[in-house]
C-alpha positions as CSV (number, residue, x, y, z in Angstrom):
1,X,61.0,60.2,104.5
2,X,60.3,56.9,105.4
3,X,61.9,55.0,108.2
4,X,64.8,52.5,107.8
5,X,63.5,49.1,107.1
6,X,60.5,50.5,104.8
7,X,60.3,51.4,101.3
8,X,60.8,54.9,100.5
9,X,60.8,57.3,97.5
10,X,64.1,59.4,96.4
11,X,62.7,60.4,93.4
12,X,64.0,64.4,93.0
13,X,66.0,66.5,95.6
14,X,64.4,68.3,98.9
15,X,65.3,71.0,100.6
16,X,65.0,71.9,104.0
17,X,67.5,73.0,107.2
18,X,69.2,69.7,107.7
19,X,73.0,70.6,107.7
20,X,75.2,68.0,106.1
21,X,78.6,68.0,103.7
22,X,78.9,66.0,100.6
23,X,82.7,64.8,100.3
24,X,83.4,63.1,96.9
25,X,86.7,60.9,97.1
26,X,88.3,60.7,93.5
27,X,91.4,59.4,92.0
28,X,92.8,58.7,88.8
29,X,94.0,55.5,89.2
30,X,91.2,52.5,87.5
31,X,92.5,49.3,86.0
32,X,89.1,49.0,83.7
33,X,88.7,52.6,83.1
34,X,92.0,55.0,82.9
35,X,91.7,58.7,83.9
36,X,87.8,58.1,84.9
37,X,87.0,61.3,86.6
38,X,88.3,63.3,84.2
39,X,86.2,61.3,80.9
40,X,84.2,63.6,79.3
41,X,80.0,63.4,79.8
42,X,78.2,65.7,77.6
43,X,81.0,67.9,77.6
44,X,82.2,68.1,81.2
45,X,84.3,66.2,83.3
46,X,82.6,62.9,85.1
47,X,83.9,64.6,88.6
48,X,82.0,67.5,88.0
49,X,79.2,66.0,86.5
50,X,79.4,64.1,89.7
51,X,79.4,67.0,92.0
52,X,76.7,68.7,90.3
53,X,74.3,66.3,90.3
54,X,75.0,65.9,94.3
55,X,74.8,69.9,95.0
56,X,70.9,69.1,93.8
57,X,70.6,67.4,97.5
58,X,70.8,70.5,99.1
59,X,74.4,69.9,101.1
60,X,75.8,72.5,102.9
61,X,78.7,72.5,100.7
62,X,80.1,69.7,98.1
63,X,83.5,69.1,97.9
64,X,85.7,67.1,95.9
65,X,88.8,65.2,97.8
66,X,91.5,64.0,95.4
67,X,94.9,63.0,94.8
68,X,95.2,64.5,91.5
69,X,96.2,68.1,90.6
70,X,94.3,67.3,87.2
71,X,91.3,66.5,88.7
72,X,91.7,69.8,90.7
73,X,92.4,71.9,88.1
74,X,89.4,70.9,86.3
75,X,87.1,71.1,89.1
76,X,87.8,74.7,89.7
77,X,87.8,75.4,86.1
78,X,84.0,74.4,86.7
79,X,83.5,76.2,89.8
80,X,83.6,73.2,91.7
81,X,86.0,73.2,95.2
82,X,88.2,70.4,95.6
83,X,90.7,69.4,98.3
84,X,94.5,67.9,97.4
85,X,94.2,65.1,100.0
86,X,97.4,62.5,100.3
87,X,98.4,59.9,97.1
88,X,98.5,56.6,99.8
89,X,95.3,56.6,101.6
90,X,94.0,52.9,101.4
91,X,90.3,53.8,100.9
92,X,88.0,56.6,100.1
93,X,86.8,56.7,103.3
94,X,90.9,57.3,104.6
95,X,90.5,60.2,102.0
96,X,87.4,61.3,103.5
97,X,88.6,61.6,107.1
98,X,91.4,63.7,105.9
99,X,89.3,65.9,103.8
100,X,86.9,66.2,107.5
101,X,90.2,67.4,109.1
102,X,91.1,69.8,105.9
103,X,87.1,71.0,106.4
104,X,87.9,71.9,110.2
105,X,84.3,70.1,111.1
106,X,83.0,69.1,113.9
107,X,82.7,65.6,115.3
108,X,78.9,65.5,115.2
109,X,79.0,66.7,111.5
110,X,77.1,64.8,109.1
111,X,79.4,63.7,106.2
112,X,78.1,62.0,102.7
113,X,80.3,59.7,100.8
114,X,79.2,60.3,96.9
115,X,80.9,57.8,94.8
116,X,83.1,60.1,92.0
117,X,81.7,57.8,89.3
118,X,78.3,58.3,90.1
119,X,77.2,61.1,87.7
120,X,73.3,59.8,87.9
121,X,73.1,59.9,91.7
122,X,69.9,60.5,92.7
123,X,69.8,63.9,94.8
124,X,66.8,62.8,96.7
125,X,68.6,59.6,97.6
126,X,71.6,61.3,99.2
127,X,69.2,63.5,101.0
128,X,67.5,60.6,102.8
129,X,71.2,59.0,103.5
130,X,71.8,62.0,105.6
131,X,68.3,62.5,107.4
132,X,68.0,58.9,108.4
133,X,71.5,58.9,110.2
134,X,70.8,62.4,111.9
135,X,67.6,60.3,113.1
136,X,69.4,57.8,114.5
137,X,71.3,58.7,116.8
138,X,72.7,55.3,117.9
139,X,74.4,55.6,114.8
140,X,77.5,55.9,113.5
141,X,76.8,55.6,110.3
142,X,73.9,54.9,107.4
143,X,73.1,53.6,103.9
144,X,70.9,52.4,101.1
145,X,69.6,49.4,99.6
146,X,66.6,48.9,97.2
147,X,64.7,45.6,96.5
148,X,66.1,42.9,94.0
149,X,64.2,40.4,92.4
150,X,66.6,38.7,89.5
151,X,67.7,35.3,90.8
152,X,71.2,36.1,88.4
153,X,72.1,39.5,90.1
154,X,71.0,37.3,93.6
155,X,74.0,35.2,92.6
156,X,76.4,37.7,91.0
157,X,79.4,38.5,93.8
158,X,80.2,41.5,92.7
159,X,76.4,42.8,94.2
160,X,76.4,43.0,97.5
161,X,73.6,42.0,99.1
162,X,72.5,43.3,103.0
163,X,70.4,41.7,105.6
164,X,68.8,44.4,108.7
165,X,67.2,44.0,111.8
166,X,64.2,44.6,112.8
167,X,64.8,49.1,113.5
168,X,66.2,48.8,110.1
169,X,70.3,48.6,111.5
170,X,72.4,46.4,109.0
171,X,72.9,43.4,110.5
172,X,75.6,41.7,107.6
173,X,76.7,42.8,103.9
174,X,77.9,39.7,101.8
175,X,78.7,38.9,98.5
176,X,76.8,35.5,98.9
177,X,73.4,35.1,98.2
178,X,71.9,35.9,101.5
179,X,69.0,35.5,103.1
180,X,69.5,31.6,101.8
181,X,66.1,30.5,100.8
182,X,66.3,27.3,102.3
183,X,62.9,26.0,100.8
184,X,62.9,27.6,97.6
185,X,61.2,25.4,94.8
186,X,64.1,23.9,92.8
187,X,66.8,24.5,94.9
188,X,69.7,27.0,94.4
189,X,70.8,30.5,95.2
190,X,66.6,31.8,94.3
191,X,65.3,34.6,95.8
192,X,62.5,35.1,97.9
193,X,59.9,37.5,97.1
194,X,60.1,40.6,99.5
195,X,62.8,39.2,101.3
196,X,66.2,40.4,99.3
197,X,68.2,44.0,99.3
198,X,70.8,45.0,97.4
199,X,73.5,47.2,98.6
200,X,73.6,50.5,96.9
201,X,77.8,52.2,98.5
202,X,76.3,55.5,99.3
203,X,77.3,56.4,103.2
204,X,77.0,59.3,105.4
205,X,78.9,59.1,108.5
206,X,79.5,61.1,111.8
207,X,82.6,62.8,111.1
208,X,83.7,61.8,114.7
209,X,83.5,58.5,113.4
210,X,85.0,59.7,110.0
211,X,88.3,60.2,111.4
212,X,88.5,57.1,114.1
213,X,87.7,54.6,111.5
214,X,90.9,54.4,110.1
215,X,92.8,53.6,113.1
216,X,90.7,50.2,113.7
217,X,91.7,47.2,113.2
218,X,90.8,45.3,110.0
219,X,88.0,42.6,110.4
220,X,88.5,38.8,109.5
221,X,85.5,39.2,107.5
222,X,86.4,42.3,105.7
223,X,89.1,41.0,104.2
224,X,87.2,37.8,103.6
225,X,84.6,39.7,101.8
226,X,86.3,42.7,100.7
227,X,83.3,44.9,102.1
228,X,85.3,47.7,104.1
229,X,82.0,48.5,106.3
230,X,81.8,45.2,107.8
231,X,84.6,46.9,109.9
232,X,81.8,49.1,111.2
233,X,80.1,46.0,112.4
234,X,83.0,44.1,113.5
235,X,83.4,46.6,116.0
236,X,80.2,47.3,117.6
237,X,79.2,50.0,115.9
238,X,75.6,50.5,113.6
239,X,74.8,51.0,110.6
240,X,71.3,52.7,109.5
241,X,69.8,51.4,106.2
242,X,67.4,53.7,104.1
243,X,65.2,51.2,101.7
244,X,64.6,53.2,98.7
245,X,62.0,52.5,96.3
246,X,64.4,53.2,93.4
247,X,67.5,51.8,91.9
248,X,70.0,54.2,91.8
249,X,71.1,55.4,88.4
250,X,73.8,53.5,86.2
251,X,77.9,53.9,87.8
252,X,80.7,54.1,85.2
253,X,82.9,50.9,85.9
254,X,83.9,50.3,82.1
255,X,84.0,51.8,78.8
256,X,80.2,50.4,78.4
257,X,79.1,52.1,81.1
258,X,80.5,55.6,80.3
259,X,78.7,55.2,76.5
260,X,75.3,54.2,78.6
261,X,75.7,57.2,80.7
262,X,76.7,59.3,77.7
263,X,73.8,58.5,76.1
264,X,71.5,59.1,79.2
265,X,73.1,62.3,80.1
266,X,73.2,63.9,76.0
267,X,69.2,63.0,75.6
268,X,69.5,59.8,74.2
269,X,68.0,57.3,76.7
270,X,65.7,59.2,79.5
271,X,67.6,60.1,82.7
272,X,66.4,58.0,85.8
């Protein structure tokens, strides 16, 4: 794997003896997309779909946290173990410290956070998530971002965009356009070749850290942004950042994006 900081490749899953747990928070509750976890991809349920594709990176265990008893139902219909975690919790990462305390684990346990609408997660990329935080000890926590190179996605808000040091430790997420080009021919949010990440919301944490996270504070500038890990920063702790060589594989946000996963997961479109 290569360091944080540097390109790397996540293109299949790996195997080895590094112990981690993959947690995957899921509720029903979407304003754009109704019942997600339960919509139907190529005959199963997204959640399991979901969990699946994560048990490919070679977790100790995957387990689904949820609020749902239908979600439940239809995870162990699959075979797939799932957790009844509380209805209020304010995040998935709330929903993930309880599910820790559910698990019994220890505070140096390495925890994955796997996005329930992620049913093309890359295995390989979750992997490398886990390895580089279990290198960095420093850390509380770690990440991915990949390369961007379209001024218009540089722009959009809604991608968040990440700026590290120079060990490869997040040193701001933003919805802005940063690093500004100041110089940049023609003015304007532009990007600069080489110089731009975007933000790809795949964590693994320290369980430890898991559980103490909710009880700090919120930051001025997570609220500002709306970016619940610039808590992490706010207070002192560090983030790791694994620079993948590869964009990780469509989300399902919308009806649009559960057709264009349909259609990638039923033959349609090649699977990335």
């Amino acid at each position: 794997m290569s360091p944080a900081g540097t390109a790397g490749t996540t293109a299949g899953p790996a195997t080895g003896a590094l112990p981690f747990h993959i947690i995957i928070p899921a509720r029903l509750a979407s304003t754009r997309l109704p019942n997600k976890p339960l919509a139907d991809i190529a005959g199963l349920p997204m959640i399991v779909q979901v969990a699946r594709r994560a048990a490919l990176a070679g977790a100790a265990q995957v387990v689904v946290a949820t609020d749902s008893e239908e979600v439940r139902q239809a995870c162990d219909t699959h075979g797939v173990r799932a957790l009844m975690t509380r209805a209020d919790h304010a995040s998935g990462s709330d929903r993930l410290a309880e599910a820790c305390e559910q698990l019994g684990l220890p505070d140096d346990a390495l925890v994955v956070n796997v996005q329930g609408d992620e049913p093309l997660i890359a295995p390989g990329m979750i992997r490398a998530c886990a390895e580089l935080l279990a290198q960095r000890p420093q850390c509380q926590m770690s990440t991915v971002a990949h390369a961007i190179d379209d001024d218009a996605e540089f722009a959009n808000p809604n991608v968040v965009k990440l700026v590290t040091d120079a060990q490869g430790l997040a040193l701001y997420f933003s919805r802005a356009p940063i690093p500004w080009w100041r110089d940049a021919p023609g003015g304007g949010a532009r990007i600069r070749p080489g110089a731009v990440m975007r933000h790809v919301g795949l964590y693994a944490y320290r369980a430890g850290f898991l559980r103490r996270f909710p009880t700090l504070p919120v930051s001025p500038l997570e609220q500002i942004e709306a970016l619940e890990q610039l808590r992490v920063l706010w207070h002192g702790e560090r983030i790791a950042v694994f620079v993948s060589d590869e964009r990780p594989g469509p989300g399902v946000d919308t009806p649009e994006d559960l057709a264009r996963v349909r259609a990638l997961l039923t033959g349609a479109a090649s699977v990335p």
